[in-house]
C-alpha positions in Angstrom: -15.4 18.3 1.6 -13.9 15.0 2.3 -12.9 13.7 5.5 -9.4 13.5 5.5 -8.9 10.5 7.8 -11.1 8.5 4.8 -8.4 9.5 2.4 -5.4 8.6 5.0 -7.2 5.1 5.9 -9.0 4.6 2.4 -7.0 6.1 -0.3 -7.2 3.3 -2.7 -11.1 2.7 -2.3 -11.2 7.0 -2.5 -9.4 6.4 -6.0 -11.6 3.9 -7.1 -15.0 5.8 -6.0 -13.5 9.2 -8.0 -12.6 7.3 -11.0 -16.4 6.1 -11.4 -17.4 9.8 -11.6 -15.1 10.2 -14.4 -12.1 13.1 -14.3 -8.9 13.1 -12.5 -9.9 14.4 -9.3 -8.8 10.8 -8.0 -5.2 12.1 -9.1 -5.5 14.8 -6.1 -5.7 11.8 -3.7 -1.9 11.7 -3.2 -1.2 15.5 -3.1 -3.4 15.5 -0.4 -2.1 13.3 1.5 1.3 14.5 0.5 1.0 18.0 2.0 -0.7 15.9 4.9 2.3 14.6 5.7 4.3 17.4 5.5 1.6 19.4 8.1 1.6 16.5 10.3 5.6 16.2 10.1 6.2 19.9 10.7 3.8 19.8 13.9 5.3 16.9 15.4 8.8 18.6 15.0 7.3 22.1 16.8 6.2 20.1 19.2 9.5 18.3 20.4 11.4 21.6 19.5 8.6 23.2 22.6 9.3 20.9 25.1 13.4 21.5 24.4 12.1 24.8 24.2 10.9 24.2 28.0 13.3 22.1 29.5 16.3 24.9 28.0 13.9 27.4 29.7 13.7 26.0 32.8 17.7 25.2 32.8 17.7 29.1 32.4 16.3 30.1 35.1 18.4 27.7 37.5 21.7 29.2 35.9 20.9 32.6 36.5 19.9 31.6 39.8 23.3 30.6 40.4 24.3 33.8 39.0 25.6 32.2 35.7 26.4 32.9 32.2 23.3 31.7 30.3 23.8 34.2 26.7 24.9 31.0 24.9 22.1 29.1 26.1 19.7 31.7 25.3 21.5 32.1 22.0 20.3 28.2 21.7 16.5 29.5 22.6 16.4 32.4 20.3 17.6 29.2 17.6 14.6 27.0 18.4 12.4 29.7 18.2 13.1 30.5 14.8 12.6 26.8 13.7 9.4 27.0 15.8 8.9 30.0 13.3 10.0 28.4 10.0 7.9 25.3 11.5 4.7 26.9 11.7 5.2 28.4 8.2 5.4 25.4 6.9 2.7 23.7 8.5 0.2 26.8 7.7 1.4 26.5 4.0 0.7 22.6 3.9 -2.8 23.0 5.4 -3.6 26.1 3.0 -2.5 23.5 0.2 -4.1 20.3 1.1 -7.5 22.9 2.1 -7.3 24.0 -1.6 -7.0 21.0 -3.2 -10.0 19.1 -0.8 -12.2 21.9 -2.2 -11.3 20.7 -5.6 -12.3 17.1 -4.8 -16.0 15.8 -5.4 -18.4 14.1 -3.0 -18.2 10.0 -2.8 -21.2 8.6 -4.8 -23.2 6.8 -2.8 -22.8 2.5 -2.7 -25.8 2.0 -4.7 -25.0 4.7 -7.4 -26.0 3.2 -11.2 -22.6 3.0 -12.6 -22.3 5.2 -16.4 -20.2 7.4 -17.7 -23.2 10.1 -19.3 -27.2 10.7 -18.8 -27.9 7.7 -21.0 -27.2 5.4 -18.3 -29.6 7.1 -16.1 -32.1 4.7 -15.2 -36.2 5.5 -14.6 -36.9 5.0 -11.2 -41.0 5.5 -11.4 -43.2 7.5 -14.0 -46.5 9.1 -12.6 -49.7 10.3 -15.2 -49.8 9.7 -18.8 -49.0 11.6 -21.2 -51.7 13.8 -22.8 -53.3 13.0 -26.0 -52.6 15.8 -28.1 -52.8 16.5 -31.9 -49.9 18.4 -33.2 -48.7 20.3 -30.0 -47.2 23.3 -30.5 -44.2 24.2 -28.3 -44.0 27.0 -25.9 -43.0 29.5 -28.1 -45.8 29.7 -30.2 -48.1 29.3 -27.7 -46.7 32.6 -25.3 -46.8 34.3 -28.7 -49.9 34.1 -29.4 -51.2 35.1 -25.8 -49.0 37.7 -25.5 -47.2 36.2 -22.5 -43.4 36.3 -22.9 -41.8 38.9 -24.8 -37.5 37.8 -25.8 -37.5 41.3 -28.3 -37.9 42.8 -25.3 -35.8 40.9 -23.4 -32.5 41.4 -25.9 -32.9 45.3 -26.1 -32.5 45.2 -22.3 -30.2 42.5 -21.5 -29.7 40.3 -24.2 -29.8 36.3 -25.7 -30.8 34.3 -22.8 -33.5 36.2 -20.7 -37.4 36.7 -21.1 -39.6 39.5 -20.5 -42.8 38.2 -18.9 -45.7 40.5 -19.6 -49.3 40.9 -18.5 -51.1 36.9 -17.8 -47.3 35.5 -18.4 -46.1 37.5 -15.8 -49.4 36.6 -13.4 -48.7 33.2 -14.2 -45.3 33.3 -13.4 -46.0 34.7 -10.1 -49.0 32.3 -9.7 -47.1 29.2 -9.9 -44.1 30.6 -7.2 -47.4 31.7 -4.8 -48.3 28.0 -5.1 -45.5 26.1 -5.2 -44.4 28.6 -1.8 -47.7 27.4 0.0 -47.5 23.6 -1.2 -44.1 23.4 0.5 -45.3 25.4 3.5 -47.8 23.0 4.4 -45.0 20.2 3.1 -43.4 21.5 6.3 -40.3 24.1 5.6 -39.9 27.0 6.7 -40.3 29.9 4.3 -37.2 32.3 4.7 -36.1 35.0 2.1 -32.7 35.5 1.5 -30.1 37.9 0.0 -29.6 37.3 -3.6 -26.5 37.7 -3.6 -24.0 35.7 -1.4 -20.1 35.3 -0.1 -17.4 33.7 -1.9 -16.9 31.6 1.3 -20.3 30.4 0.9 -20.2 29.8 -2.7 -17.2 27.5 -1.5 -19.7 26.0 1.5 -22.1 24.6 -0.7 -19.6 23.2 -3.6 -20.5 25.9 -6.4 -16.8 27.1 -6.1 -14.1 26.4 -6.9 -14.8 24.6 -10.1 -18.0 25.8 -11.2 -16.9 29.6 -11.2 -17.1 30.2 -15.3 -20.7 29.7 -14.7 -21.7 32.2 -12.2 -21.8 36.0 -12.3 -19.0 37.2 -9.7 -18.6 40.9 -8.7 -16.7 43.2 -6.4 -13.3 41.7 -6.6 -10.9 42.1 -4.2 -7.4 43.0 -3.8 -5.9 39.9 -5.2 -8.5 39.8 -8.1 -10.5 37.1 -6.8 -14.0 38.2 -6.5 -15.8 38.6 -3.1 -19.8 38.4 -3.8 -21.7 36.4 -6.5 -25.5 36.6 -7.6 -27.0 33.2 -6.5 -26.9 31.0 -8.7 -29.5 28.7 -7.1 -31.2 29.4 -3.3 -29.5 26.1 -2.0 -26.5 28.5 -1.7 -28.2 31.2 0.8 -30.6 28.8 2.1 -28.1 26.4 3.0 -25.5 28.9 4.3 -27.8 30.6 6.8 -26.2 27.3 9.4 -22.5 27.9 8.6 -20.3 28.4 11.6 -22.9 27.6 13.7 -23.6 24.2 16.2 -27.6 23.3 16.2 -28.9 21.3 18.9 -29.5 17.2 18.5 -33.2 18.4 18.7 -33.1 21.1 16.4 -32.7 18.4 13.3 -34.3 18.3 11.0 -34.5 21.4 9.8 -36.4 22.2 6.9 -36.6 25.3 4.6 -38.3 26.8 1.2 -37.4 29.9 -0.4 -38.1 31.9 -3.7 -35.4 33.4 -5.6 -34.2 34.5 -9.1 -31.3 32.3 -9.8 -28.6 33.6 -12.1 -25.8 31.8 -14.2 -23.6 32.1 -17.1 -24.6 28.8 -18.7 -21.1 28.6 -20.2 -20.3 26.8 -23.0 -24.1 25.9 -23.2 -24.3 27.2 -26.7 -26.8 25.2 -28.9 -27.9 23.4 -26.1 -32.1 23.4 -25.8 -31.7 27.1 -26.0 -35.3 28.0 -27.5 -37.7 29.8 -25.4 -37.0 29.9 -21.8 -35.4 26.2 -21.3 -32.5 27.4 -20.7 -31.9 31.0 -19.5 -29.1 33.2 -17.8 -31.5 34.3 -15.3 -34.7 32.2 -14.1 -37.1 31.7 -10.9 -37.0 28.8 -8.7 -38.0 27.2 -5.5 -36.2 25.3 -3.5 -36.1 22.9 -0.9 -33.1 22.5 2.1 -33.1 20.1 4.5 -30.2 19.8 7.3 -31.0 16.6 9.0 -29.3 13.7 11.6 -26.7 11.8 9.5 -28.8 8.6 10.2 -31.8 9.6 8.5 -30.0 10.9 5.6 -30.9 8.8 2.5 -34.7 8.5 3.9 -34.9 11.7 4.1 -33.7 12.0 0.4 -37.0 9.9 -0.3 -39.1 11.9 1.2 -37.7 15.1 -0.3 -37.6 14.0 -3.5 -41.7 13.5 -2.8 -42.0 16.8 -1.7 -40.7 17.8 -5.0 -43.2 15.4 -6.7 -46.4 17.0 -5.1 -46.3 20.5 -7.2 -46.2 18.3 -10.3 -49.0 16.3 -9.0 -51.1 19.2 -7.7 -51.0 20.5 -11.2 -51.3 17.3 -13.3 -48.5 17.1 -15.2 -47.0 13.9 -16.7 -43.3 13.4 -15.2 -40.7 10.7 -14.2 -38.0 10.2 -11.8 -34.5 9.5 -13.1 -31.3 8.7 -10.6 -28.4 10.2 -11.6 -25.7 7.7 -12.2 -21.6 7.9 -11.2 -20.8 9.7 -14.4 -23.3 12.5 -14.8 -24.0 13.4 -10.5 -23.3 16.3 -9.3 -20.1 17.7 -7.2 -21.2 17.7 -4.2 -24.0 14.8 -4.0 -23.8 11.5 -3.1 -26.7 10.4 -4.4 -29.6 11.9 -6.7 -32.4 12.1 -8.5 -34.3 14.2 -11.0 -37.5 15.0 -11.7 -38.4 15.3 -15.3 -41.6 16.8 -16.8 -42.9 15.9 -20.3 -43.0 18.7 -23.0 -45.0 17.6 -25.5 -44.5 20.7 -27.9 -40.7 19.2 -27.6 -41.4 16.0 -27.7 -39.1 15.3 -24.4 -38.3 15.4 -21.1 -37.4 17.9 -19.0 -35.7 18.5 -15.9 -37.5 20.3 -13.4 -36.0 19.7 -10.1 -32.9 18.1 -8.8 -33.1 15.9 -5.4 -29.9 15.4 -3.8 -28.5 14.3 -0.9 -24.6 15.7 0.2 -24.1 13.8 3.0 -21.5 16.0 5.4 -19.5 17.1 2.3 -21.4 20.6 2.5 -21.8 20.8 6.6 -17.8 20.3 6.7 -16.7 22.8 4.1 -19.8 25.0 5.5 -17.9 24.0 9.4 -22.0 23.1 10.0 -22.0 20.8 13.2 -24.8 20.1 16.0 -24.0 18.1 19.7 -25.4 14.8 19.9 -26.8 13.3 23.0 -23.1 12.4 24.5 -22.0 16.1 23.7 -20.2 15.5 20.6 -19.7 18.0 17.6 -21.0 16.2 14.5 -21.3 17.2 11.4 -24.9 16.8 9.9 -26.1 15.8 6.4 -27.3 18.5 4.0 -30.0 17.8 1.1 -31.6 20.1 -1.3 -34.6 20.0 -4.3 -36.0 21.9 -6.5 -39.8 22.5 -5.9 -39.3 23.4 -8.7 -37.6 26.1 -11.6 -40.1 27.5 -13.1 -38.8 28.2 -16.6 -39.1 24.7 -17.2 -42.1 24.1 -15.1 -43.7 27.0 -17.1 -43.2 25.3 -20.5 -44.5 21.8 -19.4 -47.8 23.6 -18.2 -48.0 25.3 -21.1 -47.6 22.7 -23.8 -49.8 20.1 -21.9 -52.8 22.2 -21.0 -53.1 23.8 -24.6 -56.3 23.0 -25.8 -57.3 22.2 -29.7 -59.3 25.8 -29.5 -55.8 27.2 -29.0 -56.2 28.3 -25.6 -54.3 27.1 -22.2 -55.9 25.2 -19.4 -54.9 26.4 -16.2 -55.0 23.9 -13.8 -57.7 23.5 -10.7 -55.0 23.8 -8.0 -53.3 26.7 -9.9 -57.0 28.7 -10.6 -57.3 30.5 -7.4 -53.8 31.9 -7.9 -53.5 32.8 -10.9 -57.4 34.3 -10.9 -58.8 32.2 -13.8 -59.5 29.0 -15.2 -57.9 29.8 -18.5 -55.9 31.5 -20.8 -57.3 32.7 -24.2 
């Protein structure tokens, strides 16, 4: 979340910075700071109200040392300890407010941000390989159909519209490119960790998933008030990212870097219609990701670097992409700056996204209460950044559609070979 001193010192320039992202979250600028000032009013009054509190005290005790009358002046005590009381109520219902409405409030984009109000003001940072030359590609579709590699009949009896049944060299495949893209990443650096696939509400909230984004995740074991208490993760940056909450790292521990596989698993609501053939787009789909928790003044290098890291799978495995930066209007909630990485699909005809680079800068670490202790001793809170490397439904297609071959069969690529136990499919 936001610091609040920026919005106390910098509300106009907050306004201006959540108006490029489009929305009215820069409307919750002055609630904030409304209920701010009621908190900060209602403390200062407790606070004078204890030291009358005191001084009445200590007059107490001198009066009945005298051996005098001192009910009305207790009578005055019992008083100030009910506004104390009504005091505290009212400052714990302020902060409660004004924490609910920062959770509500996006990340600042970053200075540099492209200014655009949708994806087509994206601009194309860099473009690596070409595109391959290939007569009348068919899409992914046909291709798994014809080798017998993904199954959706299957997948609808079971579960329905929006899954995939992977079945004998799809599902070797499938668990060929997570083997490789695991090791790639491994020797990239991170640590491999496996984590629970399903999380805390609290840290659903941690990395920005929640509140907004709720109608798109699958939430379970509700709670008293209705509100449920666990979700399946939608994405390992949630997990991944939460294994630092409530904790303080060390100055030298930074940076830390993590991988992990996980199925990811989301309601794609109100997605209807939207690249919905195949396995594009799916309720529940592999991925590997990339987390990095690192010094606040290496931030935005280390977005570079990730964002690299991310590149190298694609680049192990030949496969035409580009790089895109996201611009004000289409960014995500909680980043401050990113960029995607975008494989071709020939079959389609298009781009698509197979990784998302971003950098949070301490928007996660202080809703996640994530600090370390610099050199002089001083809790700070560090920057979070997370990648794909990379989904694999998408990854899957592009591999598919740009190693078919005019035989009909599916080149597997020479990095991929020794995982996946062959050189070719078909």
């Amino acid at each position: 979340m936001l610091d609040i001193r920026i919005l106390r010192e910098q509300p106009d320039a907050v306004r201006e910075r959540l108006r490029l992202r489009g929305g009215d979250a820069w409307s919750l600028v002055d609630e904030v700071l409304a209920c701010d000032e009621t908190r900060r009013k209602a403390e200062t009054e407790k606070q004078q109200l204890q030291g009358t509190r005191k001084s009445v005290s200590k007059e107490i005790g001198m009066l009945k040392a005298k051996g005098a009358d001192t009910a009305e002046i207790e009578a005055q005590v019992r008083g100030i300890n009910e506004q104390i009381a009504a005091l505290d109520a009212a400052a714990d219902a302020a902060s409660a407010a004004q924490q609910r409405l920062l959770l509500e409030i996006p990340n600042l984009t970053h200075d540099d941000c492209p200014h655009g109000a949708d994806e087509s003001a994206n601009p194309v940072v860099r473009e690596w390989g070409e595109r391959p030359a290939i007569v009348s590609p068919e899409d992914h579709v046909a291709l798994a159909q014809r080798h017998g590699l993904i199954d959706w009949d299957d997948a609808v009896r079971i579960a329905g519209s929006g899954f995939a049944v992977y079945r004998g060299k799809g599902a070797r495949l499938e668990r060929a490119l997570i083997s490789f893209l695991l090791d790639l990443q491994s020797a990239n650096g991170y640590e491999e960790v496996n984590v629970p696939h399903l999380v805390k509400r609290e840290c659903m909230e941690g990395t920005g998933q929640l509140p907004k984004f709720e109608s798109d995740m699958y939430g379970t074991d509700p709670g008293e008030d209705g509100a449920n208490r666990l979700f399946l993760a939608p994405t390992a940056e949630v997990p991944v990212t939460n294994l630092y909450r409530d904790t303080i790292l060390a100055e030298a521990d930074l940076p830390v870097r993590m991988t992990a596989y996980t199925p990811c698993f989301r309601r794609e609501a109100g997605s209807a219609g939207r690249d919905n053939k195949g396995i594009i787009r799916m309720h529940q789909f592999d991925k590997v990701e990339l987390v990095q928790i690192v010094h606040p003044d290496r931030g935005f290098e280390i977005l570079e670097e990730l964002t690299g890291h991310a590149e190298s799978a694609l680049q192990r495995l030949g496969l035409h992409y580009r790089v895109i930066e996201l611009c004000t209007g289409d960014i995500g909630f909680s980043s401050a700056k990113t960029y995607d990485i975008e494989v071709w699909a020939p079959g389609h005809g298009k781009y698509l996204e197979v990784s998302s680079c971003s950098c949070f800068t301490d928007y996660q670490a202080r809703r996640m209460k994530l600090r370390f202790k610099d050199a002089a001793g001083k809790n700070r809170f560090p920057w979070t950044l997370n990648g794909s490397g990379t989904a694999l439904p998408r990854l899957y297609v592009a591999l598919l559609e740009q190693c078919q071959q005019p035989d009909g069969s599916i080149r597997v690529p020479q990095a991929l070979a020794p995982y996946f136990g062959a050189d070719r499919i078909g």
